[in-house]
C-alpha positions as CSV (number, residue, x, y, z in Angstrom):
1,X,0.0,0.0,0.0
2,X,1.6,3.3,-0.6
3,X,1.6,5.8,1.9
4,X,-1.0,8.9,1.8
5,X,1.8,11.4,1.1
6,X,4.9,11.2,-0.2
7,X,7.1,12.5,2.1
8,X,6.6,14.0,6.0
9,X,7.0,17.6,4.0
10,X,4.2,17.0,1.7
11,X,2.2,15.8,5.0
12,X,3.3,19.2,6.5
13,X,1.9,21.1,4.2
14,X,-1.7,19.4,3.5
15,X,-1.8,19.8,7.3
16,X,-1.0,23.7,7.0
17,X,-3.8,23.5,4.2
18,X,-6.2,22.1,6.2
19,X,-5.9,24.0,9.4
20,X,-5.9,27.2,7.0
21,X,-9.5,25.9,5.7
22,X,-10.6,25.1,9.4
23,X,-9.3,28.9,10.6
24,X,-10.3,30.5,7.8
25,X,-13.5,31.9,9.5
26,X,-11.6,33.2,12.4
27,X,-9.6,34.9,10.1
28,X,-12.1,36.4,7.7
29,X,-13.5,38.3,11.4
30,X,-9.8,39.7,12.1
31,X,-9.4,41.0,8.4
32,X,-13.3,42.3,8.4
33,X,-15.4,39.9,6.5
34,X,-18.4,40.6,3.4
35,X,-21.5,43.1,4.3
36,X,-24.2,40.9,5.4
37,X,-25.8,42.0,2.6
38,X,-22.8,40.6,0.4
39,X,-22.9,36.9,2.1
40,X,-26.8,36.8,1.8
41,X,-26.2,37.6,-1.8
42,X,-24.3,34.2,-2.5
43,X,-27.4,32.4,-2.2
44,X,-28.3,30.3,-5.2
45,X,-31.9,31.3,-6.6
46,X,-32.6,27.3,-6.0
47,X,-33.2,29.0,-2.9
48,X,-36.3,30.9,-3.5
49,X,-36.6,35.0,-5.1
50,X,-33.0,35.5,-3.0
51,X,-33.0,38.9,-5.2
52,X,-36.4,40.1,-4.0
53,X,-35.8,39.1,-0.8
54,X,-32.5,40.7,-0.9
55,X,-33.5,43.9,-2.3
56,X,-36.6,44.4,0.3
57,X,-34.5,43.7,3.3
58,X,-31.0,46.0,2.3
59,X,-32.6,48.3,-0.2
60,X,-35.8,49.5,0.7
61,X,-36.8,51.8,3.2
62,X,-40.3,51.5,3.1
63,X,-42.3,51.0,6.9
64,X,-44.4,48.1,6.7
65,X,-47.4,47.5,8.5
66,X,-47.6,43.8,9.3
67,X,-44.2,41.9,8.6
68,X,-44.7,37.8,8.0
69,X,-41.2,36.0,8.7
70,X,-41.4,32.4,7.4
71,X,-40.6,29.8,4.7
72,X,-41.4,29.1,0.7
73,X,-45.2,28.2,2.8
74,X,-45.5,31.7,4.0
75,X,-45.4,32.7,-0.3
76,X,-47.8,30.4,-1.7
77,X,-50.9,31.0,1.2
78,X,-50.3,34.0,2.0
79,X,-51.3,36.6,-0.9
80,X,-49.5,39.9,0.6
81,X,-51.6,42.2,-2.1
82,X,-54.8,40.7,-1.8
83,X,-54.0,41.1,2.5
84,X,-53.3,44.6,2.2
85,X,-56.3,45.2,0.1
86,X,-59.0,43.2,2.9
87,X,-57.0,44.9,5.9
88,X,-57.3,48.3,4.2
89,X,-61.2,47.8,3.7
90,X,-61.5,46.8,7.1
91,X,-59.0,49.4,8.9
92,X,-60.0,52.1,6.7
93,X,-56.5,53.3,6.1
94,X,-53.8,52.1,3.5
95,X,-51.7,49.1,4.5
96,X,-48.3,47.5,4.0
97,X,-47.6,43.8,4.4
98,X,-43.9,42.5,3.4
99,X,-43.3,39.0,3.7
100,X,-39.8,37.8,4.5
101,X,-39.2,33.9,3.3
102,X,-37.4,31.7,1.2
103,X,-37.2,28.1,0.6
104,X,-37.5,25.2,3.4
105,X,-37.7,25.8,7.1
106,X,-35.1,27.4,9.4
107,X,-34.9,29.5,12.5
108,X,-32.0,30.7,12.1
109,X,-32.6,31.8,8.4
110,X,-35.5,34.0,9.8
111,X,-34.0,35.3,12.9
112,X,-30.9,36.9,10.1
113,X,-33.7,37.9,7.5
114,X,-35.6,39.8,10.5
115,X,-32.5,41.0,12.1
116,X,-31.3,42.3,9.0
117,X,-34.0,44.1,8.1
118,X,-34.7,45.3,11.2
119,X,-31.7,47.1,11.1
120,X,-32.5,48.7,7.8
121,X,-36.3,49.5,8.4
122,X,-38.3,50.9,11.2
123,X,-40.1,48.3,12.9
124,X,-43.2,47.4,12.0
125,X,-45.9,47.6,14.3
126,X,-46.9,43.4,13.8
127,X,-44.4,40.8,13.5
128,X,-46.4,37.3,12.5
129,X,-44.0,34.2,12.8
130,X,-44.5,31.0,11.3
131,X,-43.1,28.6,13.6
132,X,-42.1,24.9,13.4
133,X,-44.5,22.2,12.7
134,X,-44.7,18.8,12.6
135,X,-44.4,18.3,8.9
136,X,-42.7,21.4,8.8
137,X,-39.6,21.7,10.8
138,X,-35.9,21.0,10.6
139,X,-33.5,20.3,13.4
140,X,-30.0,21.8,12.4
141,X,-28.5,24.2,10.0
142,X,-30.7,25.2,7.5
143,X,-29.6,24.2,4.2
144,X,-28.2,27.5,2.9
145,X,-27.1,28.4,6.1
146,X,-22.9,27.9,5.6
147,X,-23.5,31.1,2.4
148,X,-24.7,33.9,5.0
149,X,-23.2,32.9,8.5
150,X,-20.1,34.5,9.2
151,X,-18.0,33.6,12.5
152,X,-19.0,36.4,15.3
153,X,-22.6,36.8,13.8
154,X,-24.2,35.1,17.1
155,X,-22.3,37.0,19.9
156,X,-23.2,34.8,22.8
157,X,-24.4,31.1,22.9
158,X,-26.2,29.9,25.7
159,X,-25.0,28.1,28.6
160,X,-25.9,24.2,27.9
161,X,-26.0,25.1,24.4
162,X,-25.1,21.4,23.0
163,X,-21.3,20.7,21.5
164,X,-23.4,18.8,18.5
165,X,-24.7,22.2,17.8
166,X,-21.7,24.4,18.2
167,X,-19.8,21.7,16.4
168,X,-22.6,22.5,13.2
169,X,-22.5,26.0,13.4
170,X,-18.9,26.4,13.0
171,X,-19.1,23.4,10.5
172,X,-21.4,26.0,8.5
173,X,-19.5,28.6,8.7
174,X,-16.5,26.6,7.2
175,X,-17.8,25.3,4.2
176,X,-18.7,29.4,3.4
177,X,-15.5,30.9,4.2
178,X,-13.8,30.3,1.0
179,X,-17.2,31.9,-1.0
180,X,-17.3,34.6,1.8
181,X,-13.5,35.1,1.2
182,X,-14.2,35.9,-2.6
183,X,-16.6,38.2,-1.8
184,X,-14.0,40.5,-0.6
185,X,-12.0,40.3,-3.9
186,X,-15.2,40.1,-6.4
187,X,-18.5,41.2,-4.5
188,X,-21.7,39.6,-5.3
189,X,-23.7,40.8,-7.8
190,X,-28.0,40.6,-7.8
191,X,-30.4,42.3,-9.9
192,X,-34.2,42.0,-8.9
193,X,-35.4,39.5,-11.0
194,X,-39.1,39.6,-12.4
195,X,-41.6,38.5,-9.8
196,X,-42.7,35.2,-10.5
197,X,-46.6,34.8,-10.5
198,X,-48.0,32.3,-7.9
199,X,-49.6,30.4,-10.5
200,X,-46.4,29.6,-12.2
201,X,-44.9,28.6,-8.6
202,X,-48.1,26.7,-8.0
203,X,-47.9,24.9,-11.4
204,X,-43.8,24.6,-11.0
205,X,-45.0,22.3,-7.7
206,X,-47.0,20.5,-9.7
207,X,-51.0,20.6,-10.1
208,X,-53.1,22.9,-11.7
209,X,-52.4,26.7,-9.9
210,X,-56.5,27.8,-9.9
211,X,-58.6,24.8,-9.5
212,X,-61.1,25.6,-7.2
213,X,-64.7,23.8,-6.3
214,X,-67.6,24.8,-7.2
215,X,-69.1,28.9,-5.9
216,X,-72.3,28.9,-3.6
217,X,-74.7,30.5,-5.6
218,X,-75.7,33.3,-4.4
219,X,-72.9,34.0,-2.3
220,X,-68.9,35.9,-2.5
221,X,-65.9,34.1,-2.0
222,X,-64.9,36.3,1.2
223,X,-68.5,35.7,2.6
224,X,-67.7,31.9,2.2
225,X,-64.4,31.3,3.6
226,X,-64.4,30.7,7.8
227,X,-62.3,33.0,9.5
228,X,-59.6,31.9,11.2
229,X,-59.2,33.0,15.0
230,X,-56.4,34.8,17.4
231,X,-56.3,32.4,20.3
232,X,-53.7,32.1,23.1
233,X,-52.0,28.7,23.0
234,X,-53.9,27.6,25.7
235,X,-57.2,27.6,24.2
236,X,-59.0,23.6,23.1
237,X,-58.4,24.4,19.5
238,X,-54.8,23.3,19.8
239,X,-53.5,19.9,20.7
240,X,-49.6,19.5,21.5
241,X,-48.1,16.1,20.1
242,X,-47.5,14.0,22.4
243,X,-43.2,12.3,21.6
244,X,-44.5,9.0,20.1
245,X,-46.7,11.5,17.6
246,X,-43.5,13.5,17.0
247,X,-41.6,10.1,16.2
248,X,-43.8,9.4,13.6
249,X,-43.5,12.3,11.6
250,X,-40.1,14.3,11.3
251,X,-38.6,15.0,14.5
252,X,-39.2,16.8,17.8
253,X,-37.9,20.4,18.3
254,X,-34.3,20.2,19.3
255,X,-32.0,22.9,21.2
256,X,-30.8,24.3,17.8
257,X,-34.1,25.3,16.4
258,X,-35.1,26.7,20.1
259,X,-31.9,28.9,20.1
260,X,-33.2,31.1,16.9
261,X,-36.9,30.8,18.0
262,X,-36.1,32.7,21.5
263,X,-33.5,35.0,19.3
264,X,-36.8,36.2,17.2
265,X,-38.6,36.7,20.4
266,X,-36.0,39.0,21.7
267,X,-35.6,40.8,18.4
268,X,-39.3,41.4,18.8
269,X,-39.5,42.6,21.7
270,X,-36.6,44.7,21.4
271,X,-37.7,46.3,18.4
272,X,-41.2,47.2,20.1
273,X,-43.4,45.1,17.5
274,X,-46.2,43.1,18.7
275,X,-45.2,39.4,17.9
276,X,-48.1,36.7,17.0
277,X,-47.8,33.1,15.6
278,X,-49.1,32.1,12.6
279,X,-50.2,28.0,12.3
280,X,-50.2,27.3,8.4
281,X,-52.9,24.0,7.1
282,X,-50.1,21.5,4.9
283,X,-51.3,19.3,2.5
284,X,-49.9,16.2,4.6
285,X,-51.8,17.5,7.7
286,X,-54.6,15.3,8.8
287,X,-58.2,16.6,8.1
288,X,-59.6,17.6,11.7
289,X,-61.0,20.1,13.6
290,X,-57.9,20.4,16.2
291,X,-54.6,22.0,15.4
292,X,-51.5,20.3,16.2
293,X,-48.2,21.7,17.7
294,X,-45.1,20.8,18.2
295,X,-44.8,22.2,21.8
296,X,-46.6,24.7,23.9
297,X,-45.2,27.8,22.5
298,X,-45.8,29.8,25.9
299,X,-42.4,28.4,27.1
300,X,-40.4,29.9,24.6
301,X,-42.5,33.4,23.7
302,X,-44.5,33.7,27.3
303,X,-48.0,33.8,28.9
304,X,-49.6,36.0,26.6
305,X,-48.3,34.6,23.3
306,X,-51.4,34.0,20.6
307,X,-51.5,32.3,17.3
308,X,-53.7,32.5,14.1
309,X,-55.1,29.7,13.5
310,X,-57.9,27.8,11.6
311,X,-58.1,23.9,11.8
312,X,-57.6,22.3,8.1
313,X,-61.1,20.8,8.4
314,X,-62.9,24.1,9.2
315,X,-61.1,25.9,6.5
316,X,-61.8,23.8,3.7
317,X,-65.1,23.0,5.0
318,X,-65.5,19.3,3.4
319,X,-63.9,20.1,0.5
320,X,-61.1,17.8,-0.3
321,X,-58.4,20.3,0.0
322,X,-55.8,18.3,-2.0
323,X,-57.8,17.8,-5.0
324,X,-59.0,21.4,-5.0
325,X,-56.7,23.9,-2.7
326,X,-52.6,22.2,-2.6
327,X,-50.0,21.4,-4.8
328,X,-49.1,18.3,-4.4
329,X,-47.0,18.6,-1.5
330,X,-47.6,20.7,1.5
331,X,-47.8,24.3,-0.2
332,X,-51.1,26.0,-1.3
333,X,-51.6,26.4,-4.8
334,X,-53.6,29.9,-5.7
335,X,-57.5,28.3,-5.0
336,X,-55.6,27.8,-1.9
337,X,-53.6,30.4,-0.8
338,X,-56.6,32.7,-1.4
339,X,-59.1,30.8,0.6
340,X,-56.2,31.3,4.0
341,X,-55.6,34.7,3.0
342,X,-59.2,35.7,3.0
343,X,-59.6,33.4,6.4
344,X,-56.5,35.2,8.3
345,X,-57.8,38.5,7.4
346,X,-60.0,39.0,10.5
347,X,-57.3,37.9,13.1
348,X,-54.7,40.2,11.1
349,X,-56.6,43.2,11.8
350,X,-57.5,42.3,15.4
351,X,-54.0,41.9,16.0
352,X,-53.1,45.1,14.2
353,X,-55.7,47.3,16.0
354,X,-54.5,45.7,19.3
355,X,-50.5,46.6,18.1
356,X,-51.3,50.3,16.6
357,X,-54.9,51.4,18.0
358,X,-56.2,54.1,16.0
């Protein structure tokens, strides 16, 4: 067998290599890394409308009124124009709604979107979250995660934070360093790319974007839909998941996902916003009248956290919502997304009035 190098100087040096690879994100914070708005830049587009996204975070300097933080989910059910357009007939007053998401899950992707804009927009008085779910959750880095985190971007970590988790941050932060590195010799470039039209996303996921059933005669579509309520967690509607329910779908909520969740909280608070949860129906959901969570969320957002929230039976009101309302996974296609925008609309604006009375 022939040895792995050739001689103990060629060993040397892949060992200088690698330990250059494995410092490299200590050193890219001595030198001054990228903007944040440079390593959010490198990613891909595979990644959802990173330009759009990019451009309403760093960009614009528009105040929102109600501010949605959430996944690829958060695009396809909730319609921000048509939202704006029910809140404003209800409040009486013109209304803002940015929605901050890209694709698949991840605290920690939402606590930098928020953070980030945050820091470039006055904060808005509603912050709705859409938080981890059963069928909707992850449990570690999210998968773009090692393009935008830089070393010293989380200035403490909790005591009891676990090593596995440490060990994955800086893992992340790693495989990016060479990318981020380039960034300071050739910056990123993004132009804002032509919005994409919810049917072609819908139809990109697979079914038919507008199929809807058939209109009650006689009657709107707003007048038809069930409005979803604002409950505090504690209320019958919800039912938390026992572990062996957990077990059987994805996972349970582990100490990595928790970390970012109580990071949002804080940036909430801090920033003055009112914060409220947002539960969003999935095509793999069961069809009942309850609606399931992963955990009690008063334990990480306190007492007098509430959620929006319609069970996927109620909402679709014996309709079978995947041949009619999703897309062949767990996103809403347009029939869809409309029907749970026109539902949340109430809540919203109970919310809103209770964040920025009139």
């Amino acid at each position: 067998m022939h040895p792995a190098f050739r001689s103990p100087r060629a060993a040397a040096g892949f060992a200088v290599v690698l330990v250059g690879f494995l410092a490299l994100p200590v050193l890219l914070k001595w030198v001054g890394p990228p903007t944040r708005e440079q390593s959010f830049s490198m990613v891909p587009t595979a990644g959802g409308p990173v330009a759009m996204v990019k451009h309403l975070i760093y960009d614009d300097s528009g105040r929102a009124d109600v501010l949605f933080v959430g996944s690829s989910l958060i695009k396809t059910d909730v319609h921000a124009l048509e939202l704006a357009n029910l809140l404003a007939a209800r409040l009486g007053r013109p209304m803002r709604i940015d929605i901050l998401e890209l694709n698949w899950y991840g605290a920690d992707q939402q606590f930098f979107m928020l953070k980030d804009y945050l820091a470039h927009h006055a904060a808005p008085p509603l912050i709705v979250l859409h938080v981890p779910q059963a069928r909707a959750s992850e449990n570690g880095p999210h998968p773009q995660a090692y393009r935008w985190l830089r070393y010293g971007d989380l200035q403490a970590l909790p005591a009891g934070f676990p090593l596995v988790s440490k060990l994955q941050l800086y893992g992340e932060m790693v495989l990016g360093a060479p990318r981020q590195a380039l960034a300071l010799v050739r910056p990123n470039r993004l132009g804002i790319e032509a919005p994409v039209p919810v049917d072609e996303w819908a139809t990109a996921l697979g079914t038919p974007p507008t199929v809807g059933p058939p209109a009650v005669v006689g009657q709107s579509a707003a007048e038809s839909v069930p409005a979803a309520a604002l409950l505090p967690l504690t209320a019958p509607l919800f039912e938390v998941l026992t572990p062996s329910l957990k077990g059987a779908y994805r996972f349970a909520m582990g100490p990595y996902t928790r970390l970012f969740l109580e990071q949002i909280a804080g940036l909430a608070r801090g920033s003055g916003a009112k914060l409220v949860l947002i539960h969003l129906p999935l095509g793999q959901d069961p069809l009942t009248d309850r609606v399931q969570e992963l955990q009690p969320w008063t334990t990480l957002f306190g007492p007098d956290i509430r959620m929006i929230a319609i069970p996927k039976a109620r909402l679709f009101d014996g309709v079978d919502p995947g041949k009619f309302y999703f897309s062949g996974d767990n996103h809403m296609n347009t029939a869809g997304g409309k029907r749970f925008t026109e539902s949340i609309a109430p809540p919203v604006a109970e919310a809103y009035l209770e964040a920025a009375p009139p």
